[in-house]
MOPAC internal coordinates of N, CA, C and O (Angstrom, degrees):
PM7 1SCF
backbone

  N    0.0000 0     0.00 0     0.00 0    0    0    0
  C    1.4509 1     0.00 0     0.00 0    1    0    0
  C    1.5256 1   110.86 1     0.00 0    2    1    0
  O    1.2310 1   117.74 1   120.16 1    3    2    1
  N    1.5071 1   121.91 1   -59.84 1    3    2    1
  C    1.1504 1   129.68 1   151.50 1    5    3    2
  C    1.4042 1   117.44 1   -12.16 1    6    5    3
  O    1.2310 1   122.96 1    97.61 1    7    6    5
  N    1.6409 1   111.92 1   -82.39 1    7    6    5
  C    1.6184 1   106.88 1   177.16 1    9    7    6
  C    1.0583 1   131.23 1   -53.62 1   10    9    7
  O    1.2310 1   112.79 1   160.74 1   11   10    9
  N    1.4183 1   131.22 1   -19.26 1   11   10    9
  C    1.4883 1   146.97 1  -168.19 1   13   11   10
  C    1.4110 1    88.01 1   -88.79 1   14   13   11
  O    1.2310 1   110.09 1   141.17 1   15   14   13
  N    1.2848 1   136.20 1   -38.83 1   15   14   13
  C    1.9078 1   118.79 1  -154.74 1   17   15   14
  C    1.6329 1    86.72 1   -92.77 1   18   17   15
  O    1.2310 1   117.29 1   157.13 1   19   18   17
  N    1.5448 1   122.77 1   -22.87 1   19   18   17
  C    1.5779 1   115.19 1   178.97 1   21   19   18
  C    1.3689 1    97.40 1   -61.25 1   22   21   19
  O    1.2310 1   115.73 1   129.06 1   23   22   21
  N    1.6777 1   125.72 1   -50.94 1   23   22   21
  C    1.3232 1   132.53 1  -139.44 1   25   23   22
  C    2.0565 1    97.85 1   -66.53 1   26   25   23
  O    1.2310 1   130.31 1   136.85 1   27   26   25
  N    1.9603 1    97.71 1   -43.15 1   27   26   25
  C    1.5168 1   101.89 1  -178.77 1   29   27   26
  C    1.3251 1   114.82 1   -55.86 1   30   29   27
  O    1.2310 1   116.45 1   122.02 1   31   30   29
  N    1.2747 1   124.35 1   -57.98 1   31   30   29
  C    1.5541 1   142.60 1   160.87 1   33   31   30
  C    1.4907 1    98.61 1   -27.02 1   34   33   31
  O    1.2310 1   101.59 1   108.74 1   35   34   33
  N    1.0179 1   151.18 1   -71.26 1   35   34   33
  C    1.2305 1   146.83 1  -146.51 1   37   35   34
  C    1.7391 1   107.76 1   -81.84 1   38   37   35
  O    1.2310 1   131.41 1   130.11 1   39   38   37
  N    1.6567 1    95.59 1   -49.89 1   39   38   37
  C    1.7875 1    89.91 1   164.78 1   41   39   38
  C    1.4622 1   136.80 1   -59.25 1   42   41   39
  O    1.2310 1   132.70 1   142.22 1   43   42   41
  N    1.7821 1    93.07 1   -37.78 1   43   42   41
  C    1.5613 1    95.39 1   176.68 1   45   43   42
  C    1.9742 1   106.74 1   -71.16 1   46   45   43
  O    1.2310 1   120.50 1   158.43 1   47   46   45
  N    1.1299 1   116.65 1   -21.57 1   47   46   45
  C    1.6009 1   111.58 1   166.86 1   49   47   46
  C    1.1905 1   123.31 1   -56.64 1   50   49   47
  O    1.2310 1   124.53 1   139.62 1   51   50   49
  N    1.3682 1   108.91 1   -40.38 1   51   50   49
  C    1.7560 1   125.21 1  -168.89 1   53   51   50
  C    1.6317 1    91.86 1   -69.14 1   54   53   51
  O    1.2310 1   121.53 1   123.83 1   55   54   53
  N    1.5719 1   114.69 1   -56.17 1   55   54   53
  C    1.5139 1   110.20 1  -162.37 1   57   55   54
  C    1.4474 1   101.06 1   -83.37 1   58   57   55
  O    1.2310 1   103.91 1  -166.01 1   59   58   57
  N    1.2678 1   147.25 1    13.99 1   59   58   57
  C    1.0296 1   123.43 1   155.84 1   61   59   58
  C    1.6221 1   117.92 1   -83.89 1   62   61   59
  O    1.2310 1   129.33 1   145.59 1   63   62   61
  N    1.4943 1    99.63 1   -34.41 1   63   62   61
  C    1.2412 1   116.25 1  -174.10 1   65   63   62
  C    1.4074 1   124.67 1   -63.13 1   66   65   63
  O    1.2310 1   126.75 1   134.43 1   67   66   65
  N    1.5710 1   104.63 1   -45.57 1   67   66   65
  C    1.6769 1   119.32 1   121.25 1   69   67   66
  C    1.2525 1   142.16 1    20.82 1   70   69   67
  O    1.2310 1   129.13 1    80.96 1   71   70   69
  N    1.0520 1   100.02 1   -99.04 1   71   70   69
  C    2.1038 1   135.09 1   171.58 1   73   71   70
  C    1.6342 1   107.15 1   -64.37 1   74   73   71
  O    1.2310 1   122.30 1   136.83 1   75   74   73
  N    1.5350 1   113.21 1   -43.17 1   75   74   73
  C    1.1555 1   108.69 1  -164.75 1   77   75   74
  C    1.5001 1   104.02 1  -106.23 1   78   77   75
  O    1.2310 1   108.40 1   159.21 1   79   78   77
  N    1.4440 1   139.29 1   -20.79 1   79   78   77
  C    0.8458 1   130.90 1   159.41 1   81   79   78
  C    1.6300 1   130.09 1    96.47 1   82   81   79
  O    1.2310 1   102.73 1  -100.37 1   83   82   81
  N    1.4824 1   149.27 1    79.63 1   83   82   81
  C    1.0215 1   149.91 1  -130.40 1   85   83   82
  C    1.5700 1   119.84 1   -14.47 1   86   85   83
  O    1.2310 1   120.15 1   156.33 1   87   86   85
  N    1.7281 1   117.32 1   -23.67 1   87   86   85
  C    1.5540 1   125.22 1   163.44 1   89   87   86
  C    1.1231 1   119.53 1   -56.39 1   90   89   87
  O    1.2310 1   118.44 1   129.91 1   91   90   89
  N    1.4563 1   120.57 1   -50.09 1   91   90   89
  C    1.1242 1   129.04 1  -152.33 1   93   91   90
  C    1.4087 1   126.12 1   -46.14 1   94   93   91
  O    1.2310 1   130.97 1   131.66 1   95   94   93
  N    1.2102 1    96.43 1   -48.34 1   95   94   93
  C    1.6649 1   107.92 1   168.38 1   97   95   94
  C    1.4004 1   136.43 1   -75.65 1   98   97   95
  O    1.2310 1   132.23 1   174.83 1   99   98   97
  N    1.4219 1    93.98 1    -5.17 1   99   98   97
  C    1.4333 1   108.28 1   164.38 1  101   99   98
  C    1.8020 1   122.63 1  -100.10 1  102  101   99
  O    1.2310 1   123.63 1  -169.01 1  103  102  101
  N    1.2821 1   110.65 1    10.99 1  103  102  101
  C    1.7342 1   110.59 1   153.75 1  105  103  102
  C    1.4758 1   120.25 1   -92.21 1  106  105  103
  O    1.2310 1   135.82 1   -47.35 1  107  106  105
  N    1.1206 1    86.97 1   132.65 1  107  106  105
  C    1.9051 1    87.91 1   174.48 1  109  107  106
  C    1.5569 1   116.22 1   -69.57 1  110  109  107
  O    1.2310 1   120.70 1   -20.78 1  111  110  109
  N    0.9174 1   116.26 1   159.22 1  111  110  109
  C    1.2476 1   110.61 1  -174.64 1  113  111  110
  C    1.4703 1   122.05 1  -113.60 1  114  113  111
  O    1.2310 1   121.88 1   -22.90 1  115  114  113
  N    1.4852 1   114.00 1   157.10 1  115  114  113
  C    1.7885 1    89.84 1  -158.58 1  117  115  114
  C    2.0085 1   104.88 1   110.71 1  118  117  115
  O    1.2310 1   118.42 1     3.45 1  119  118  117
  N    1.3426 1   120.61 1  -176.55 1  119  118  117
  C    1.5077 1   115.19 1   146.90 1  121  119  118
  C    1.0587 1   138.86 1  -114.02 1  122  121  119
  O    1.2310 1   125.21 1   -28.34 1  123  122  121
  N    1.3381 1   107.60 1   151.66 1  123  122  121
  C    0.9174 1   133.30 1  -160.82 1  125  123  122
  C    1.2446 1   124.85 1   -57.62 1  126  125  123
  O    1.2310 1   105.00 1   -56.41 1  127  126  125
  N    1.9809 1   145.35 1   123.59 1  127  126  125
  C    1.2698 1   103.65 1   169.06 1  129  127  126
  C    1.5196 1   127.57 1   -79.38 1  130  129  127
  O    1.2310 1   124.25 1    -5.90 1  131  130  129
  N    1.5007 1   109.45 1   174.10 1  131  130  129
  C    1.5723 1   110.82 1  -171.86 1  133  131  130
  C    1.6825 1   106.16 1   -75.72 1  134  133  131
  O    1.2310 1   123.57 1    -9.85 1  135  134  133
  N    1.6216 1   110.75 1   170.15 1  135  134  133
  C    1.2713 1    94.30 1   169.66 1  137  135  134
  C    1.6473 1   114.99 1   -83.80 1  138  137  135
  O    1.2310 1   129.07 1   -14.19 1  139  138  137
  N    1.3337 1   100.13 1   165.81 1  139  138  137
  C    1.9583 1    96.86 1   171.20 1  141  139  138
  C    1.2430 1   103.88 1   -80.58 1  142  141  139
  O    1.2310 1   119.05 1   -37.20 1  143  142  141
  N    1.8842 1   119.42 1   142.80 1  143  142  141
  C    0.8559 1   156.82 1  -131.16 1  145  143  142
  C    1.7720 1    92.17 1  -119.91 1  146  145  143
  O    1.2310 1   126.37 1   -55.92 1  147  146  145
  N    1.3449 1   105.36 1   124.08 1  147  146  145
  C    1.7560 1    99.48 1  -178.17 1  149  147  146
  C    1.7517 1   109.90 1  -116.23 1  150  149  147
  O    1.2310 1   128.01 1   -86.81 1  151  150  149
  N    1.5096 1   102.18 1    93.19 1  151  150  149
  C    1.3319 1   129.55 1   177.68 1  153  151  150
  C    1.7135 1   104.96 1   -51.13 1  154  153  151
  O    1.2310 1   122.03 1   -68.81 1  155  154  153
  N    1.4449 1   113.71 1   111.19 1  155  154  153
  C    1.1673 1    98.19 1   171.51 1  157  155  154
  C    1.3830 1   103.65 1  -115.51 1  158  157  155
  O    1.2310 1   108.02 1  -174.89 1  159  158  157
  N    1.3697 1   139.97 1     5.11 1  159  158  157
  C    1.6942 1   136.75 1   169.54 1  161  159  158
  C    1.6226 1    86.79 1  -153.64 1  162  161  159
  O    1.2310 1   132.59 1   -42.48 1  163  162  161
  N    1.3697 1    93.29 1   137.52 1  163  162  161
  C    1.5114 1   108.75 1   174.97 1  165  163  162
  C    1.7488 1    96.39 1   -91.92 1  166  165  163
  O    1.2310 1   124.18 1   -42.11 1  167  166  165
  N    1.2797 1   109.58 1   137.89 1  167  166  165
  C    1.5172 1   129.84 1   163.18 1  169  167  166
  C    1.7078 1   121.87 1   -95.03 1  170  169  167
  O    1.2310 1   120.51 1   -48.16 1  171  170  169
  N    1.2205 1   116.63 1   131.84 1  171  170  169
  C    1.3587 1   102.23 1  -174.36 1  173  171  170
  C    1.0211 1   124.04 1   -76.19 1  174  173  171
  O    1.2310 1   117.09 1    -7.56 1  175  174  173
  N    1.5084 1   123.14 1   172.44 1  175  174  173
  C    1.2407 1   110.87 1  -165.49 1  177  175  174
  C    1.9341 1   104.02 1  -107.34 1  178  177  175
  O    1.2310 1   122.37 1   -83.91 1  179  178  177
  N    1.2940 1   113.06 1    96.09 1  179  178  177
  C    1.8996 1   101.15 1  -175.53 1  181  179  178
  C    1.9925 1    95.88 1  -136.66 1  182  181  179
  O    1.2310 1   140.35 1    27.22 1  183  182  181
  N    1.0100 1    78.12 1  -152.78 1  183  182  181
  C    1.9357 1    97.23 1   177.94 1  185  183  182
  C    1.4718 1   113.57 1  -149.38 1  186  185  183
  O    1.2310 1   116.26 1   -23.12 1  187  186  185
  N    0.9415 1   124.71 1   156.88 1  187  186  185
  C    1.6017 1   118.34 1  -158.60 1  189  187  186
  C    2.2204 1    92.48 1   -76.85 1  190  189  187
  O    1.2310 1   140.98 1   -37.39 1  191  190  189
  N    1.3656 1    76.89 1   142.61 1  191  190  189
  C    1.9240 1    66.70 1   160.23 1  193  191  190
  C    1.9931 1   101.30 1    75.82 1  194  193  191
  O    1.2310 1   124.32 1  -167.81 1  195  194  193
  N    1.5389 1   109.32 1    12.19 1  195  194  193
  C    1.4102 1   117.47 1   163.12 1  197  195  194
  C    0.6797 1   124.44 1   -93.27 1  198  197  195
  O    1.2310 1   122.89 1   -28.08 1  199  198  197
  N    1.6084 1   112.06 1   151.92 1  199  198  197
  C    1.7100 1   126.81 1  -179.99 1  201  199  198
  C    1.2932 1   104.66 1   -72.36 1  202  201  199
  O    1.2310 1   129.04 1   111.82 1  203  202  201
  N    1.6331 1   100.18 1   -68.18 1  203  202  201
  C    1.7759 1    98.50 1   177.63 1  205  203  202
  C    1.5696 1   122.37 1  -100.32 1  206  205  203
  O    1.2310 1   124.44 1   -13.24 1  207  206  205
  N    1.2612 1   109.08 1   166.76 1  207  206  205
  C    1.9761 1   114.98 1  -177.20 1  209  207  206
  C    1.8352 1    77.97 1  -139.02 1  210  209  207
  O    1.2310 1   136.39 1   -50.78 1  211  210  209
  N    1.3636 1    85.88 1   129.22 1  211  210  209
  C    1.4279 1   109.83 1   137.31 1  213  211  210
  C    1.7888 1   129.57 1  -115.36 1  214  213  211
  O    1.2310 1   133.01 1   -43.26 1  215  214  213
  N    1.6675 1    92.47 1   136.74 1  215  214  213
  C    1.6916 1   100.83 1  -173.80 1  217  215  214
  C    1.3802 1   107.10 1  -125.91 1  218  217  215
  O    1.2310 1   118.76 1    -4.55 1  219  218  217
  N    1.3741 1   119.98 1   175.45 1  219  218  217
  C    1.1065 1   127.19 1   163.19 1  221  219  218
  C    1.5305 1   114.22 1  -143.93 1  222  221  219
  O    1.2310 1   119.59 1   -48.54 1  223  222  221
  N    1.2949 1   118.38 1   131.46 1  223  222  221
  C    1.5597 1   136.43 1  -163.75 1  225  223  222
  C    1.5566 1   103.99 1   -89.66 1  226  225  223
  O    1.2310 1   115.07 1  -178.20 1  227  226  225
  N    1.1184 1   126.95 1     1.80 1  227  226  225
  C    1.5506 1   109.52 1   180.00 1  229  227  226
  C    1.5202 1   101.47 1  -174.74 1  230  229  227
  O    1.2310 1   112.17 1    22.42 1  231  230  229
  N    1.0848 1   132.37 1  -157.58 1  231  230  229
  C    1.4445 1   140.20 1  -146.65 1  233  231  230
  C    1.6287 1    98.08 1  -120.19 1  234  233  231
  O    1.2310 1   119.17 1   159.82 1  235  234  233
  N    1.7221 1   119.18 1   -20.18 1  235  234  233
  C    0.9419 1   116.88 1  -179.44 1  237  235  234
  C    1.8167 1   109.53 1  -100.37 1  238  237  235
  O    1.2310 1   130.82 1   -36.13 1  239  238  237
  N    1.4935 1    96.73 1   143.87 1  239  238  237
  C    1.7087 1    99.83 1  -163.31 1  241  239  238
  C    1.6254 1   106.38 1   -77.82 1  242  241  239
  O    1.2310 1   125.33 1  -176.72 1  243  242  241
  N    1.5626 1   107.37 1     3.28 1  243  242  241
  C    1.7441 1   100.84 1   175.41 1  245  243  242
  C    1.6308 1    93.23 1   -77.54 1  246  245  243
  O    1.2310 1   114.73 1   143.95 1  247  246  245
  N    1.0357 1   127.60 1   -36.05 1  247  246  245
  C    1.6037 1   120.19 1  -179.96 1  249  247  246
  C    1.4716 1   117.59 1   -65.55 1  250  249  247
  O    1.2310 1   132.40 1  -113.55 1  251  250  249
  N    1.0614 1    93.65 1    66.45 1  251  250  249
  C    2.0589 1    95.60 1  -176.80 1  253  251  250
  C    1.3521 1   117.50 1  -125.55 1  254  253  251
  O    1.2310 1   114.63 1   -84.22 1  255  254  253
  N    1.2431 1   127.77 1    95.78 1  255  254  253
  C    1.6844 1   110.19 1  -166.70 1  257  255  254
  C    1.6654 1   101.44 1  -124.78 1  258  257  255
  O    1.2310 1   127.56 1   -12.22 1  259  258  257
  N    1.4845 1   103.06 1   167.78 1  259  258  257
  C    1.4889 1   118.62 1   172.98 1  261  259  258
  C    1.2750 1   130.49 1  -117.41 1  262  261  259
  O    1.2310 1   117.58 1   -64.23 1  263  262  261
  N    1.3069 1   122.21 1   115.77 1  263  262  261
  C    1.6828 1   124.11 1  -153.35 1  265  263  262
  C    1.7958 1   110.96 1   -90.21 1  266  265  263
  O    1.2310 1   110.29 1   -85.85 1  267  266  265
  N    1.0395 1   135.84 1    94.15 1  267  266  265
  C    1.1301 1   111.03 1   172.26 1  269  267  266
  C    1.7590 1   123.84 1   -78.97 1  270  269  267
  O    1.2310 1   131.36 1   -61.63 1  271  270  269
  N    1.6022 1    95.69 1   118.37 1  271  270  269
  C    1.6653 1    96.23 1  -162.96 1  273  271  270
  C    1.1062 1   116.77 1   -47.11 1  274  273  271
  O    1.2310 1   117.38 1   121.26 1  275  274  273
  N    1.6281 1   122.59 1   -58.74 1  275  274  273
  C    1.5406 1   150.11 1   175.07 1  277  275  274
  C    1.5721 1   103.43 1   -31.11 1  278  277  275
  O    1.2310 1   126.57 1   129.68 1  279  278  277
  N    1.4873 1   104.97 1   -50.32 1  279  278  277
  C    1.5709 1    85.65 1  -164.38 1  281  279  278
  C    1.7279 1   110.23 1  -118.96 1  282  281  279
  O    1.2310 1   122.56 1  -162.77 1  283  282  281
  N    1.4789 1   112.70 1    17.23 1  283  282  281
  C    1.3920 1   100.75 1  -156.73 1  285  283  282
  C    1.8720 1   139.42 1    93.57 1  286  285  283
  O    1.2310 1   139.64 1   121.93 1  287  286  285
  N    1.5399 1    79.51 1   -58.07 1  287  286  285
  C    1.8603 1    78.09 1  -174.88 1  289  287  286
  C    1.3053 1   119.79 1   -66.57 1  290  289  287
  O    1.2310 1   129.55 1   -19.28 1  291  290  289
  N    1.5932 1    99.20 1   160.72 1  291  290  289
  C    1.4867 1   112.71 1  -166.09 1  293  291  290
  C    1.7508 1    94.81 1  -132.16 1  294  293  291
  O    1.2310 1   129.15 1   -53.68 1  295  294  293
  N    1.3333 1    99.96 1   126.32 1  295  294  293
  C    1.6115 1   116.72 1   135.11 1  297  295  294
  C    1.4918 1   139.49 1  -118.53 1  298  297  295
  O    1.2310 1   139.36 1   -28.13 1  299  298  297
  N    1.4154 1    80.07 1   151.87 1  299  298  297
  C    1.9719 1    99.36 1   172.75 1  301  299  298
  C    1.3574 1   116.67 1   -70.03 1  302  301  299
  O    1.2310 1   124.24 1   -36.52 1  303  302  301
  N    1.2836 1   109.46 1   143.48 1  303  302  301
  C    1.8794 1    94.11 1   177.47 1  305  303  302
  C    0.9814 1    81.05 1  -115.95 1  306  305  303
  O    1.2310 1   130.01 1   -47.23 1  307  306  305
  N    1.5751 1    98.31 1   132.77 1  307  306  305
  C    2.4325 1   107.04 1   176.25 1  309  307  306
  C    1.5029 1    84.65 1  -128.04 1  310  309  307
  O    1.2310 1   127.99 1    29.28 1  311  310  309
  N    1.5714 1   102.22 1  -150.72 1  311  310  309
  C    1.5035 1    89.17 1  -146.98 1  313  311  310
  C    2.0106 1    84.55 1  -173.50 1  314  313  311
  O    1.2310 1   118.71 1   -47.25 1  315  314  313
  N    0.8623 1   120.07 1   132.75 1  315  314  313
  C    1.9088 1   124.33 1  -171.23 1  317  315  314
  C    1.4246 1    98.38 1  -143.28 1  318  317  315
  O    1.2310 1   131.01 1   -47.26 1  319  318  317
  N    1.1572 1    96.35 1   132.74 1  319  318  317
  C    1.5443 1    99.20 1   158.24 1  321  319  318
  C    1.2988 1   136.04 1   -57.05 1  322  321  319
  O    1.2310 1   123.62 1   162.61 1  323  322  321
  N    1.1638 1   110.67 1   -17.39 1  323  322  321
  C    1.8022 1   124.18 1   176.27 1  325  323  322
  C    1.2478 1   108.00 1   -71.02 1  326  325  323
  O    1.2310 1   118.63 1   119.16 1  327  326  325
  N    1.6757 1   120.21 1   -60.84 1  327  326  325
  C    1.4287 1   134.25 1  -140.13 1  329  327  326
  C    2.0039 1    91.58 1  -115.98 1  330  329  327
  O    1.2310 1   117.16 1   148.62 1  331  330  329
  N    1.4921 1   123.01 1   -31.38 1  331  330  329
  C    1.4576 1   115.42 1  -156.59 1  333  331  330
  C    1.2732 1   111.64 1    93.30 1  334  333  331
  O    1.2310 1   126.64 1    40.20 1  335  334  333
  N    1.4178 1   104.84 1  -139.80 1  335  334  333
  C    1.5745 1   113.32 1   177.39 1  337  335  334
  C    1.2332 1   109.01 1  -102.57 1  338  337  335
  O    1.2310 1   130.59 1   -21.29 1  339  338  337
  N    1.2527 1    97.19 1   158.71 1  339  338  337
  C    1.6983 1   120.02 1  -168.41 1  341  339  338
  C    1.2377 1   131.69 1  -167.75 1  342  341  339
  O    1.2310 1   110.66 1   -59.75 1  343  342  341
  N    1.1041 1   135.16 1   120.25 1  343  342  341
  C    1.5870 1   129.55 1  -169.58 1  345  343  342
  C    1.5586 1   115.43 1   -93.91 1  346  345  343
  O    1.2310 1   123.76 1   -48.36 1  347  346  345
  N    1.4606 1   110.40 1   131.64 1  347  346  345
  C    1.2242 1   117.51 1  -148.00 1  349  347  346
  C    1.8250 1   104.34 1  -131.04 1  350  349  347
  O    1.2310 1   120.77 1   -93.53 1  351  350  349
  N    1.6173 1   116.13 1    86.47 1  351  350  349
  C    1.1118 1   114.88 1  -161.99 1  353  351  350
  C    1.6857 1   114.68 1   -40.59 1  354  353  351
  O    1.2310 1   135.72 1   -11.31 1  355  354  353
  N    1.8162 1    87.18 1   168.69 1  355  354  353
  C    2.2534 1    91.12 1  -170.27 1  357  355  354
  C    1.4605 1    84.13 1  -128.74 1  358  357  355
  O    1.2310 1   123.32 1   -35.75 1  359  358  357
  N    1.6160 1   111.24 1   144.25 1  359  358  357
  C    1.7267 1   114.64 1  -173.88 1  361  359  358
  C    1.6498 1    75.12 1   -98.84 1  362  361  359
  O    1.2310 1   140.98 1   -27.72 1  363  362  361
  N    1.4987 1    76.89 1   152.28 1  363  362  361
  C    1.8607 1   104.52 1   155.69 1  365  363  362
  C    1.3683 1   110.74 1  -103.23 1  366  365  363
  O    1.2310 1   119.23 1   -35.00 1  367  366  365
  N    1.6142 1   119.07 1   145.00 1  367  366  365
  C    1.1162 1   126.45 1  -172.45 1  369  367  366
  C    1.1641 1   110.81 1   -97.95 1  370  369  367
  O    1.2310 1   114.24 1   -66.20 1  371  370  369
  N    1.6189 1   128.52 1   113.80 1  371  370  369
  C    1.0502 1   135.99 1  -158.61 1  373  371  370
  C    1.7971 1   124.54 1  -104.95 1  374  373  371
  O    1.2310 1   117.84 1   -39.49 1  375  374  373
  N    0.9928 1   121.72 1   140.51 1  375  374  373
  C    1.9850 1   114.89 1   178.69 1  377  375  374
  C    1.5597 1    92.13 1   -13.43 1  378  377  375
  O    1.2310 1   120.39 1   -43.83 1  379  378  377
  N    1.3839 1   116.85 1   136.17 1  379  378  377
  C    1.4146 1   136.45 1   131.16 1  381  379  378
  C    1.3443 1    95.23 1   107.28 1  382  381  379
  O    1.2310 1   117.61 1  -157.01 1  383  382  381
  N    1.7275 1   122.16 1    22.99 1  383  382  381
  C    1.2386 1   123.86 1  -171.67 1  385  383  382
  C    1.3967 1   135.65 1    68.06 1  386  385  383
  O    1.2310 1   121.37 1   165.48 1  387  386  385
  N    1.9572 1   114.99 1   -14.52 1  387  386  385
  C    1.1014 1   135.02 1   177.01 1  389  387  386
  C    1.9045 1   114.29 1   -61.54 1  390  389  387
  O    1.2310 1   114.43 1   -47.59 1  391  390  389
  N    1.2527 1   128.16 1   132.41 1  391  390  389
  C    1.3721 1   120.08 1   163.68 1  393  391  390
  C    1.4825 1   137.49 1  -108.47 1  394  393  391
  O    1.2310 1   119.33 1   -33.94 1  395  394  393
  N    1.1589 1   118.89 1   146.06 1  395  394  393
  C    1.4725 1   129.35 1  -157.42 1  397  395  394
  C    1.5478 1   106.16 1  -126.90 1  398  397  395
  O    1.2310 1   126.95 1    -6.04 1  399  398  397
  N    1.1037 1   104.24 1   173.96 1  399  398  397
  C    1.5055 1   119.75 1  -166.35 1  401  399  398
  C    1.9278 1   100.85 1   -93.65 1  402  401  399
  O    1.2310 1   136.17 1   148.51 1  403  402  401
  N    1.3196 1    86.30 1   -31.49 1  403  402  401
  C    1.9812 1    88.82 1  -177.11 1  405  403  402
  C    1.1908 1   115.33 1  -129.67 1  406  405  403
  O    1.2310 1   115.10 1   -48.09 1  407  406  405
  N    1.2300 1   126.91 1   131.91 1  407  406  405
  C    1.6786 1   131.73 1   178.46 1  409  407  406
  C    1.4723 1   115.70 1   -45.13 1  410  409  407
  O    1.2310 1   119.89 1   -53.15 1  411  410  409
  N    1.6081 1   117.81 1   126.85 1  411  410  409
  C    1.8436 1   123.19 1  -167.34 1  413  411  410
  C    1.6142 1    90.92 1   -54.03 1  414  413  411
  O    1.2310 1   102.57 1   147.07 1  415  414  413
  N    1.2985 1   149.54 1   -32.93 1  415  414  413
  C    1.0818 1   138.35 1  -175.96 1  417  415  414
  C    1.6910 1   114.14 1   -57.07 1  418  417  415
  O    1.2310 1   119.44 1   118.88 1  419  418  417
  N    1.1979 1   118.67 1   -61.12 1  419  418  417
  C    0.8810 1   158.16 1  -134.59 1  421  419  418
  C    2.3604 1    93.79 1   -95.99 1  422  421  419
  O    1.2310 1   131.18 1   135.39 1  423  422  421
  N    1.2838 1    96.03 1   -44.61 1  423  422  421
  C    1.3012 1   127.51 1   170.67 1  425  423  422
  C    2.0366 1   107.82 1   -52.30 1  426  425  423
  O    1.2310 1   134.98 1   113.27 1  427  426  425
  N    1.1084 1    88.63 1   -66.73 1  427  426  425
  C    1.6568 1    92.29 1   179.72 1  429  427  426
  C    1.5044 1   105.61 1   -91.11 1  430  429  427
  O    1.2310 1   118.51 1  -176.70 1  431  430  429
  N    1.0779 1   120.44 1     3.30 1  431  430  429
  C    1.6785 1   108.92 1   170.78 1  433  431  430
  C    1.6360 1   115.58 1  -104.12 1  434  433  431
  O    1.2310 1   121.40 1   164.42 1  435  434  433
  N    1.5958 1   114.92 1   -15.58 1  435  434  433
  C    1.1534 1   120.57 1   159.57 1  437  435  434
  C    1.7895 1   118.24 1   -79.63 1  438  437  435
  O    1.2310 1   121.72 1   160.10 1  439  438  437
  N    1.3349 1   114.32 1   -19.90 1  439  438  437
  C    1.5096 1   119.55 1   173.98 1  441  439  438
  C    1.9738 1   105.35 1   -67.44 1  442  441  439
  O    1.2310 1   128.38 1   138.86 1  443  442  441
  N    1.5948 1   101.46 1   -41.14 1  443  442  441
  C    1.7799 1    94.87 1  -155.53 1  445  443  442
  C    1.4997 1    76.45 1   -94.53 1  446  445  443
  O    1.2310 1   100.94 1   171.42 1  447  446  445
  N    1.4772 1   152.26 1    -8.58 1  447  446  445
  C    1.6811 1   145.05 1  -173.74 1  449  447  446
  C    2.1727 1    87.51 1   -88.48 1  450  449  447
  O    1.2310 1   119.18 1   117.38 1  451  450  449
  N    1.0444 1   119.17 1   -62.62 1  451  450  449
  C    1.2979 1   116.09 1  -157.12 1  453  451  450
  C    1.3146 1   123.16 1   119.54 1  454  453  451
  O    1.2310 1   117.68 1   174.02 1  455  454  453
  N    0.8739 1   122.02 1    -5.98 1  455  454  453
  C    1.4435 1   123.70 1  -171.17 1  457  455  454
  C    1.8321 1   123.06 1   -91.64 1  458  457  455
  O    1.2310 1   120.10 1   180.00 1  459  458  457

């Protein structure tokens, strides 16, 4: 009886090995993860016909900002242990070395637009 349940054991090994083929036993089972994805230009993140886009300039997540189209300004999204995240406006440096909240372009085209 003994030798006979070795003999089944040994066939059902052969035919799996068989069917499935020297790979077989080397997939995990379950799913799979995907491969990583090799970002070579970050795209922003908006919708056509948006106020704001958020982008990110590099691989590191301190480079993350939010554009408001309408008016120019830009923030940083940083991040504190007190408060979390938070966006923390960036001046533009304007003629005469002075800084502002919105680009001089951007400045007189929101005066003659209205907004």
């Amino acid at each position: 009886m003994r030798l006979e349940r070795k003999g089944i054991v040994i066939l059902f090994s052969m035919a799996l090995l068989f069917l499935l083929g020297p790979n077989g036993f080397a997939q995990p089972i379950g799913i799979m993860s995907p491969k990583a994805q090799n970002i070579s230009e970050y795209a922003p993140l908006s919708c056509p016909g948006g106020r704001f886009v958020f982008g990110q300039i590099s691989d590191s997540s301190k480079d993350q900002y939010m554009l408001d189209t309408w008016t120019g300004r830009l923030w940083r999204l940083s991040e504190s242990g007190e408060v979390g995240k938070y966006l923390s406006p960036v001046p533009y440096e304007l003629k005469g070395g002075k800084y502002g909240p919105v680009p001089e372009e951007m400045k007189n085209e929101t005066v003659r637009k209205g907004h």
